[in-house]
N, C-alpha and C positions, 0 to 999 in steps of 0.2 A: 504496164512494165514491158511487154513486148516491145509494143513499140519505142519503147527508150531508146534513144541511139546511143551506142560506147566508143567513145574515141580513149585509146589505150595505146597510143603512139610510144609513147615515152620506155612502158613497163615492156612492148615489144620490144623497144632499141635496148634497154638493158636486157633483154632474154636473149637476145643474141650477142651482144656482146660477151656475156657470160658464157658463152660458147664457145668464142670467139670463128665466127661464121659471117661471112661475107653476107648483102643482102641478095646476091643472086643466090648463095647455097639455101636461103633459109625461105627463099620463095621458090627453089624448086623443090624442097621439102613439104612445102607447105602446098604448092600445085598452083600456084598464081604468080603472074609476074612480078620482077622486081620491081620496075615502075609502078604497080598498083601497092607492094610493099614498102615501097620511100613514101609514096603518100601518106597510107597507113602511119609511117613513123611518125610523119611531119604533124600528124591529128586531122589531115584534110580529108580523110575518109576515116568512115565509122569500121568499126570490125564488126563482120555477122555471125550468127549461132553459129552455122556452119565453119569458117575456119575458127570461132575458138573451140567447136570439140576438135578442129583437128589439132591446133597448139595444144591443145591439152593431150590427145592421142600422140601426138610427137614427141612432145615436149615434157611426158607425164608430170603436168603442171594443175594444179586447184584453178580451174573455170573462178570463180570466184574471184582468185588474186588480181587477174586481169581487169576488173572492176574497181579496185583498189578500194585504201579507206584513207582519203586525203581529210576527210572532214573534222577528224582528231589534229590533224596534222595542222589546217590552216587555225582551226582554233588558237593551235599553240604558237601557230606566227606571229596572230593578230595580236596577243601577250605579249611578247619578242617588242614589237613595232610599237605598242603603246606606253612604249617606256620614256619618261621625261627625255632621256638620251635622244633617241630617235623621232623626237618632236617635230611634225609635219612633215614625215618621210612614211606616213602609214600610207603600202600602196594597197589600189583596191582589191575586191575578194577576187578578181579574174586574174590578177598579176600574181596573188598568195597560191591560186589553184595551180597557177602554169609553174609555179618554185616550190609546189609540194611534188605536181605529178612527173615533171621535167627534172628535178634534180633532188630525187627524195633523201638521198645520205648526205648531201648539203643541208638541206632545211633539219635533216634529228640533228647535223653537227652544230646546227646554229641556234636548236633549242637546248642540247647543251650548255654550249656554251653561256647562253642567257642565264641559265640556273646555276651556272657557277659564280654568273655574275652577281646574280642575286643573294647566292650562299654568302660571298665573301661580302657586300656590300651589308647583309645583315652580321655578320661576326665583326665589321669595323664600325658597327651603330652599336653593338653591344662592349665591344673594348671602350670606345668615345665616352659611352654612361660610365663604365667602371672608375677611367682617369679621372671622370668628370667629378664624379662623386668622391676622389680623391686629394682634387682641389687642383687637380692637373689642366686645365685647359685643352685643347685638340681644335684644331682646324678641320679635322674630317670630315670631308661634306659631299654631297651627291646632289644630282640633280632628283627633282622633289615636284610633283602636282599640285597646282593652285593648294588641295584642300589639303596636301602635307604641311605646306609652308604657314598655311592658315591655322590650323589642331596646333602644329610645333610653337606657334605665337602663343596663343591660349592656352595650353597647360604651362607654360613657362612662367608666367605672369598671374600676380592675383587676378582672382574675378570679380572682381569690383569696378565700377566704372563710376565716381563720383559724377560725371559731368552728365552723363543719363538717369544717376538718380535723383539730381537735381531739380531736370528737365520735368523727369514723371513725375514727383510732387507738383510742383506748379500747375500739371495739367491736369492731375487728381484735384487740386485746387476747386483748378476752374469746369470739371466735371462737374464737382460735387456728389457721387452716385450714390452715397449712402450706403443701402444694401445689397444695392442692383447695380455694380459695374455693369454687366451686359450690357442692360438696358439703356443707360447713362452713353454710352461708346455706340450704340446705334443711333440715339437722338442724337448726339454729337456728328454722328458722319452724316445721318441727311440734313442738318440741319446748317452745318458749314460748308459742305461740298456735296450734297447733294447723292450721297451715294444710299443704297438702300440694301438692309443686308436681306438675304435668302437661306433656307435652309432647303436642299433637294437631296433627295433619292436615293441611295447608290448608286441604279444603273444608272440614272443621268448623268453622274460625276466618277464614272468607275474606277481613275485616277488619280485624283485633286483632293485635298484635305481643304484646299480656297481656290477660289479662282477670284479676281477681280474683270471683270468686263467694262472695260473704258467708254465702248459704244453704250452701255445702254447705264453707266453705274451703277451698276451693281455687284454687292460682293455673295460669292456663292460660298456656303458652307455644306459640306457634307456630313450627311445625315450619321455616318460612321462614328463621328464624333461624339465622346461625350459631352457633356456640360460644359465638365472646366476646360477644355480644350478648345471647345468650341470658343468660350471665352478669350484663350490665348489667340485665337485666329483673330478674331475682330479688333482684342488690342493690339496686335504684332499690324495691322491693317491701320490702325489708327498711328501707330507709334511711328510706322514710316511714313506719315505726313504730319504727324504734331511735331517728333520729335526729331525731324527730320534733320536739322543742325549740328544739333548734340550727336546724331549717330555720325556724321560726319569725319565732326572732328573727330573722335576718338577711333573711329576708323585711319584715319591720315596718321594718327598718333602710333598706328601700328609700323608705318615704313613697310605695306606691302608689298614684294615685286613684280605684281600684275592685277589688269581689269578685273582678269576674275576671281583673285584673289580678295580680291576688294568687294565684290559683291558678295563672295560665300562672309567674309567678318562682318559683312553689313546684315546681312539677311541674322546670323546669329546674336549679332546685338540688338536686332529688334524683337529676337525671340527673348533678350535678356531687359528688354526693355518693359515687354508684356508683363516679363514675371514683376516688375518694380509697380506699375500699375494695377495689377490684382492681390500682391502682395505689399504694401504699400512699409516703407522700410522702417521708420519707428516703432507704429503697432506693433509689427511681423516680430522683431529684435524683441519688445517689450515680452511679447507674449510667449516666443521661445525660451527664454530664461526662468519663466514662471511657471514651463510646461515639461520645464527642463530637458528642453530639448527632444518632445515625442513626437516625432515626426507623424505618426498617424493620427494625434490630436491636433497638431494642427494644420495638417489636411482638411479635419474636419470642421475647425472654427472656422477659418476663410473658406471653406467651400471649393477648396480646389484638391488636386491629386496628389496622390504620395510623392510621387516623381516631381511634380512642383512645388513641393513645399521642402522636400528633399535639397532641389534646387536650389532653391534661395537662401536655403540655409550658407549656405558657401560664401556666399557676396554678401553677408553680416560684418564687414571690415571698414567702416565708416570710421574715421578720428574721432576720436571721444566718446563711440558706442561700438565697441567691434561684441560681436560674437566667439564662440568657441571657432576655431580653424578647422574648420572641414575640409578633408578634400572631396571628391569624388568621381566614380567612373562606372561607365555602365557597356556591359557587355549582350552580345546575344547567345543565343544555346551552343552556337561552333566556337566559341569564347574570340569572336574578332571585335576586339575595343572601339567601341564608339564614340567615347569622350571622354576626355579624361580633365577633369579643371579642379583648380584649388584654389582656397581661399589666401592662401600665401602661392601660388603655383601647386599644380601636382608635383610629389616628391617623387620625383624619379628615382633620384641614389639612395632615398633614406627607405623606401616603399616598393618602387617599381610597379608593382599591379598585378605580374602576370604571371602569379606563381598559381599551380592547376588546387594546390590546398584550400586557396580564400574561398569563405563559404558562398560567394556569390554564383560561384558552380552550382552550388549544392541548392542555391534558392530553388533550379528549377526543377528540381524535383518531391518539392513545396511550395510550389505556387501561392504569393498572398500571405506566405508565414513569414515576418521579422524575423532573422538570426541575426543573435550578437554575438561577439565574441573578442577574447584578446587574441594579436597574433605576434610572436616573437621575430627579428629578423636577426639573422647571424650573428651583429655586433650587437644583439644584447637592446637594442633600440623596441621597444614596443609600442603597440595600436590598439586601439579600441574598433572595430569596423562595425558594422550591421548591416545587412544583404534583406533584398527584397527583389520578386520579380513584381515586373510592371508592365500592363498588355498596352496595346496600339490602338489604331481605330478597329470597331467591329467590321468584320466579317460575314462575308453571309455563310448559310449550310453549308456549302462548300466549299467555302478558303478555309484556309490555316490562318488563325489571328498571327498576329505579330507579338509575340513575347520577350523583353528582353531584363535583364537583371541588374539594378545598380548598387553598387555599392558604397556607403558611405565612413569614411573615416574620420580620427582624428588622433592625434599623442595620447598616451594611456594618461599622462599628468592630467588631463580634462575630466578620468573616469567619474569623481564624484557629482559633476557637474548636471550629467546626464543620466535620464532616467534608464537605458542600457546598462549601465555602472552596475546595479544592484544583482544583475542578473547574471553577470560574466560568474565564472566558475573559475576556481583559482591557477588553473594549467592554460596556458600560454600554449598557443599552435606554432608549435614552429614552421617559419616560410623563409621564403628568399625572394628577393625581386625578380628572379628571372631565372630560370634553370642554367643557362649557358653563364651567368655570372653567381651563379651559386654552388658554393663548395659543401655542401652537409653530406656526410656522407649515407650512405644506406636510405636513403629518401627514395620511398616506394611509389611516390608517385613523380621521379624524375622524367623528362621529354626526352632530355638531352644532355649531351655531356659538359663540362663546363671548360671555356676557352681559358680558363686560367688553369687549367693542370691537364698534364699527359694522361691519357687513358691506361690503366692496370691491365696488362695482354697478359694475365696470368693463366694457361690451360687448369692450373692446379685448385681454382679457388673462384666461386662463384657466388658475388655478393648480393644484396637485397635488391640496390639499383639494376637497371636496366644497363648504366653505362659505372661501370666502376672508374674508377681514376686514381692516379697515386697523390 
């Protein structure tokens, strides 16, 4: 650290400025020429111990401040810059360091700014839902990242893709695997193309849930993985060369607006294509209705995980054999939504998701335990949910596994259908789709205050909520 060299041009030229002191007064202040202090400003020479105790003996200034803390600062650029708006205007970390340390009340007005931008563009996504659900229609729209434009397609829409589960009977067909998809999907891949699957290490793969190696074909699976997962890799591996058409089309069928847009729906409907191959849609349909819908039985009869059998319950919307209409959505511990899909679309106006009450919260602090429960929403409209967490790939002694929580739903008129039913308690939880569009009042676990009513600035009276409102 000695040796570090500090160029601190900038925070000198605002210290005199602040003074407002010519650079000859504050170089003979300081006992060095002005010429060697224009340098100084311009960052072409470094400042040494020596004059910054004396700026700090002159100047009774914090040593410290002179070394600044840009590193907060350009973080909050790189935010700023990475915003669909400013789409291939991100300059590099050398250009963000010279516009934190060179003009630092420029750069906090322009992360301002951004965050107001951001304030108000989430208050006109949360008004957009309210008309929407109104029956109002709205134009409101922002610029949006490949994977916004992508999530906003998919929960909009049911999750069903006839033309993929077509595809994967046909090739379940001509698998044939019995009781051993696995096995069946590996014979298959070296047997038509040549590829040979592997299971490696952790450290080998310390990143990679697969890899495919072209040079030498082979697919790498990580050891991290459990069984069914493992499973899912090798058919999601399989499904983008068998079913390779089928995902196509129903990818084009979306009217993506970009490359990569297209590759995150591609890459997700082959994860939805795996689930149609290991859960193969007749059986899966027959056997839910008989199991009445217990998701941890029939985890168990196919052999795959809660979260995939979770899954599939959703895309049970086949003509002439639909399922009960789930939706579902799965969160992690800081509650940022992961995926939200439904078997009719996710109900945004009728549901929303993101109220802090639904017990999917509360899964993680019962890991592994089913909660079910009814939950009321303002107009009277209620759900049946059931909440579970669900872990990731393992971890070694010291990571932190991956935890995260899904929830599954559906209309209370299903309750008899489902084995949950029996167990709900006769009180109805009251929620709201979104605090900022929820008017209940006294709701002790509100975030925010609701953009449909003026806040109550009453000194006199201080209510349950965090944010009262009239």
């Amino acid at each position: 650290m000695a040796d570090q060299k500090i160029f601190a041009g900038p925070r000198i030229r605002r210290l005199r400025m602040e003074r407002s002191l010519t650079q000859t007064a504050m170089a003979e202040g300081l006992g060095i020429s002005p010429s060697y202090l224009n340098l100084i400003e311009r960052n072409q020479r470094p400042i040494t111990v020596q004059l910054i105790l004396k700026l700090a003996s002159v100047y009774k200034i914090d040593p410290h401040a002179l070394q600044g803390e840009t590193r907060g600062s350009v973080a909050a650029l790189k935010e700023v810059f990475s915003d669909p708006l400013l789409a291939g205007e991100l300059p590099g970390d050398q250009e963000l360091i010279d516009l934190a340390e060179a003009a630092p009340n420029a750069a906090a007005a322009m992360q301002k700014l951004f965050r107001a931008y951001r304030e108000q563009a989430e208050r006109l996504s949360d008004l957009n839902a309210l008309l929407a659900g109104g029956g109002r229609a709205t134009t409101l729209s922002g610029a949006r990242l490949p994977v916004d434009e992508v999530r906003d397609v998919f929960e909009r829409r049911p999750w069903h893709f006839a033309g993929i589960e077509e595809a994967a009977e046909a090739f379940t067909a001509e698998l044939a695997p019995g009781d051993d998809l696995f096995a069946a999907l590996k014979a298959w891949l070296r047997k038509e193309h040549g590829i040979s699957v592997r299971l490696l290490p952790a450290d080998t793969m310390p990143n990679w849930r697969r890899r495919y190696d072209r040079h030498s074909q082979r697919l790498f699976l990580s050891e991290r993985l459990s069984r069914p997962e493992q499973v899912r890799e090798v058919a999601m591996e399989a499904s983008l060369i068998r079913l390779r058409d089928a995902l196509v089309l129903e990818v084009d069928a979306l009217k993506l607006g970009s490359d990569e847009a297209r590759r995150l729906a591609r890459f997700e409907l082959a994860r939805y294509a795996a689930l149609a191959l290991m859960l193969p849609y007749a059986p899966f349909h027959l056997a839910a209705g008989r199991a009445r819908y217990d998701v941890a039985v029939l985890a168990s009869r196919f052999g795959v995980s809660f979260e995939q059998a979770a899954s599939r319950l959703i895309t049970l919307q086949r003509s002439g054999a639909t399922g009960v209409p789930f939706f579902l959505m799965e969160i992690d511990s800081a509650g940022n939504r992961l995926r939200r899909l439904g078997a009719q679309g996710f109900p945004h106006a009728a549901f929303g998701g993101a109220c802090p009450k639904l017990a999917v919260h509360d899964a993680f602090a019962e890991p592994g335990r089913v909660l079910a429960e009814t939950v009321e929403m303002p107009d009277g409209a209620a759900f049946l949910t059931i909440a579970r967490t669900v872990d990731g790939p393992q971890g070694g002694f010291e990571e932190r596994p991956r935890r995260t929580a899904i929830l599954l739903g559906c209309d209370i008129a299903f309750r008899d259908q489902l084995v949950y039913g029996a167990a709900l308690s006769g009180n109805a939880v009251p929620i709201g789709p979104l605090c900022r569009l929820c008017e209940r009042a006294g709701c002790l676990a509100r975030a925010e205050p609701p953009v449909t009513r003026p806040l109550g600035l009453d000194e006199m009276v201080t209510g349950l909520s965090a944010f009262d409102f009239q």
